[in-house]
Every structure is written in structure tokens, then in C-alpha cells.
C-alpha positions as a Markdown table, in Angstrom:
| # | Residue | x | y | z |
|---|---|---|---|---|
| 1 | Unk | -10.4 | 4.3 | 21.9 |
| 2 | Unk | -10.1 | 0.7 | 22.6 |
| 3 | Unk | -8.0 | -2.3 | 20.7 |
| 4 | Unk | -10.3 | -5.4 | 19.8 |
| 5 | Unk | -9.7 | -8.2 | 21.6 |
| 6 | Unk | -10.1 | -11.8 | 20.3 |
| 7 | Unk | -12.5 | -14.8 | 22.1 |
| 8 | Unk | -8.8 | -16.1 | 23.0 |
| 9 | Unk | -7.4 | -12.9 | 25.0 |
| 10 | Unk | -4.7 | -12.2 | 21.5 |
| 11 | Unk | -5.2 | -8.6 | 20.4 |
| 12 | Unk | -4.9 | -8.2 | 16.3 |
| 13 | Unk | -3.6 | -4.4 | 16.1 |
| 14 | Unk | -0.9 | -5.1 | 19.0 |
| 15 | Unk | -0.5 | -8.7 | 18.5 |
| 16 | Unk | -0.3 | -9.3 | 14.6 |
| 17 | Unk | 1.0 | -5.8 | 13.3 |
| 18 | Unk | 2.2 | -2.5 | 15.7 |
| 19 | Unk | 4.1 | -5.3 | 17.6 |
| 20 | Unk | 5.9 | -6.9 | 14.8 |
| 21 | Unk | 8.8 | -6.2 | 12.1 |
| 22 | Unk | 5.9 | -5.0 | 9.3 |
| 23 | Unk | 6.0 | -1.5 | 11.3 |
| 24 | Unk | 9.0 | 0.6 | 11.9 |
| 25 | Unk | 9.2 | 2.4 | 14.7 |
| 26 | Unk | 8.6 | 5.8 | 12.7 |
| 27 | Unk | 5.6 | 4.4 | 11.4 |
| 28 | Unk | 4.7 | 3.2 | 14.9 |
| 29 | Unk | 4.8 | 6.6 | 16.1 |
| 30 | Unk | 3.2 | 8.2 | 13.2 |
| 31 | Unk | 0.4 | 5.6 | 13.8 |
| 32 | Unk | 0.2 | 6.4 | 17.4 |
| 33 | Unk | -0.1 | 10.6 | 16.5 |
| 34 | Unk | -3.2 | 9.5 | 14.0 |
| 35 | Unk | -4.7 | 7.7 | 17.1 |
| 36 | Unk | -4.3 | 10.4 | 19.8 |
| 37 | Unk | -4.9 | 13.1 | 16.9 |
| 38 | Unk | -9.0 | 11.2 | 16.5 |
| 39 | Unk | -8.9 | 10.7 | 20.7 |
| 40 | Unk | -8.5 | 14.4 | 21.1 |
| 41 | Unk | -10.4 | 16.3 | 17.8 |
| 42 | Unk | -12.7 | 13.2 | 16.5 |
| 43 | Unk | -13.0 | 12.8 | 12.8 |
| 44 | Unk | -9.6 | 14.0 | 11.1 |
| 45 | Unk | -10.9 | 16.0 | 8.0 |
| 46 | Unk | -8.0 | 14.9 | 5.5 |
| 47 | Unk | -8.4 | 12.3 | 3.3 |
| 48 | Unk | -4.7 | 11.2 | 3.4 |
| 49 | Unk | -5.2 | 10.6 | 6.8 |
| 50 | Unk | -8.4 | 9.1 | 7.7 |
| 51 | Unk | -11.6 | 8.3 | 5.8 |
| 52 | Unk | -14.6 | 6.2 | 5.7 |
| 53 | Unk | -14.5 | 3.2 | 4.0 |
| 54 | Unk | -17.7 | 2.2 | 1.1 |
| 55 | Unk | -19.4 | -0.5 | 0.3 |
| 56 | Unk | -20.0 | -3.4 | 2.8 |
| 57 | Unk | -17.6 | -1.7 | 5.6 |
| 58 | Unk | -18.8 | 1.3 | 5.4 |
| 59 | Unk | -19.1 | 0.9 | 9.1 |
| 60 | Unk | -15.7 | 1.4 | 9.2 |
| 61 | Unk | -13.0 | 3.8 | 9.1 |
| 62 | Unk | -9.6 | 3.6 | 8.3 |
| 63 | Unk | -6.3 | 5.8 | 9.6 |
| 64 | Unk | -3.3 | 5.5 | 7.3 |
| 65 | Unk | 0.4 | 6.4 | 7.0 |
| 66 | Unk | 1.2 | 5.7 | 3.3 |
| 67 | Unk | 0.8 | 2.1 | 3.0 |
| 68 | Unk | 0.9 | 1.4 | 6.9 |
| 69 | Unk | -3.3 | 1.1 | 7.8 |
| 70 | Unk | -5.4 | 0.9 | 11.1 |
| 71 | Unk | -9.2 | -0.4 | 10.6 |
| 72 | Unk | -11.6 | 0.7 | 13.2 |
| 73 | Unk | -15.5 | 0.9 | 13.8 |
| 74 | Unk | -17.1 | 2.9 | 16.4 |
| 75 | Unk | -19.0 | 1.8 | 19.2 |
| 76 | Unk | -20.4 | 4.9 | 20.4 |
| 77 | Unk | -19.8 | 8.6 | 18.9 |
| 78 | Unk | -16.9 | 8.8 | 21.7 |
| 79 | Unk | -15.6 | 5.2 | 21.4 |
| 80 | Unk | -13.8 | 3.7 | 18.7 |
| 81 | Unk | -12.6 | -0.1 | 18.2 |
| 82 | Unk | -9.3 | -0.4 | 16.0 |
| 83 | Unk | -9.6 | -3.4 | 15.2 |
| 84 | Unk | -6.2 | -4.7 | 13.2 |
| 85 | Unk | -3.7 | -2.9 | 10.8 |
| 86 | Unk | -2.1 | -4.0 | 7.4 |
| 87 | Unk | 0.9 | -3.2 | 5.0 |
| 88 | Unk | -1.9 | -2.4 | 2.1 |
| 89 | Unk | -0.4 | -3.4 | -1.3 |
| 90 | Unk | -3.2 | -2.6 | -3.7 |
| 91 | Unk | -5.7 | 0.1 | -3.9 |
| 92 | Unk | -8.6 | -2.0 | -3.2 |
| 93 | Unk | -9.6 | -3.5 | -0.4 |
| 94 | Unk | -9.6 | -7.2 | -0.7 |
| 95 | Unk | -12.7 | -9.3 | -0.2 |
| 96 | Unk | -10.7 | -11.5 | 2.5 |
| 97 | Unk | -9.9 | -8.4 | 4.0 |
| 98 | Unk | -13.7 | -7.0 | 4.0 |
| 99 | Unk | -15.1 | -10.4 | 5.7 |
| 100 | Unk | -12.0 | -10.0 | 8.3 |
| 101 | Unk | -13.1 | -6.9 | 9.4 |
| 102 | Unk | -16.9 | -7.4 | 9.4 |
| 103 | Unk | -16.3 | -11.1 | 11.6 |
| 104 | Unk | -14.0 | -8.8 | 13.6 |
| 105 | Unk | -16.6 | -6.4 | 14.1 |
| 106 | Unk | -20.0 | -9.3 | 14.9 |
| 107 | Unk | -17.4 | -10.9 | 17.7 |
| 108 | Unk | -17.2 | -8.2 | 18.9 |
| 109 | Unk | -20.4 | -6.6 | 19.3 |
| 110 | Unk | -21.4 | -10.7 | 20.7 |
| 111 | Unk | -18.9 | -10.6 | 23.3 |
| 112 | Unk | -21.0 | -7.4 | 24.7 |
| 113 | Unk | -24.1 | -8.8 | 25.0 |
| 114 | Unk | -22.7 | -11.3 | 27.1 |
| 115 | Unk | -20.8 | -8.8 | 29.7 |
């Protein structure tokens, strides 16, 4: 499991959302049992939990604590890259959202080639 890193050194998960008021500390630490949960087992089969996501991200998946959300795509079948969280509002997944996470996910896999 690895946190996506920005061109500019500023990590999105850490940076923009665990590391900020939007996530209690209870829902920081349920967060963090999600994410060493998938480390240990892989794919957590419950829904509530975690899931794949449809349409254009389907590339991604998505662990979740009632509203509280981590995006992530994997890299390899033992490697994933969370890539940011949000405080989801609505049911769907915005558009702004979807291009977010797919530009996330192209920087990414550029910055690789170049390592």
C-alpha cells in the first residue's frame, strides 16, 4: 500500500483529508483498520466496506466509513495507490470527482516511467 504523491512532493490522502479537521480521529482510526484490514487479507468482501467502483473508474476501488471515503487503484495485484479521501455528500460520484481521480491516476503511472 502506498499514498500517491503529487509532481510537487504534497500527498492528497495525508495532506488534504486524514490530516485535516474533515476526519475525526475515530474515523481516522477506522480508516486506518480498513487499510491494514486490505494490506493483510486483500479484497474485503463487504460491500459496506469496500467495493469497486463502475463506469469510467472502474479501475478503482473505494474503502468507506459511512460518509468518510478512501479512493485507490492498484498497481500490481499486491500494491495499491490510495490516492485521496472525501466527506461524500451524495450517492453519486461527481464528474469533477471522476476526472480527479483518473488525472490522479495518468500522473501517476507517468511519474513511473520516468524512475
Amino acid at each position: 500500500m502506498l499514498y500517491y504523491m503529487n509532481p510537487k512532493g504534497r500527498c492528497p490522502v495525508e495532506d488534504d483529508f486524514l490530516n485535516t479537521k474533515k476526519v475525526p480521529k475515530a474515523k481516522n482510526a477506522q480508516l486506518a483498520v480498513l487499510i491494514q484490514r486490505y494490506a493483510r487479507e486483500g479484497e474485503i468482501n463487504n460491500d459496506e466496506l469496500c467495493h469497486r467502483l463502475k463506469g469510467r473508474v472502474r479501475d478503482f476501488w473505494v474503502l468507506k466509513r459511512y460518509q468518510h471515503r478512501l479512493y485507490f487503484f492498484k498497481e500490481t495485484e499486491e500494491t495499491i495507490i490510495i490516492t485521496h479521501g472525501i466527506v461524500k455528500q451524495r450517492d453519486e460520484l461527481e464528474v469533477e470527482e471522476e476526472d480527479r481521480m483518473l488525472l490522479m491516476r495518468d500522473t501517476y503511472n507517468n511519474l513511473n516511467l520516468y524512475k
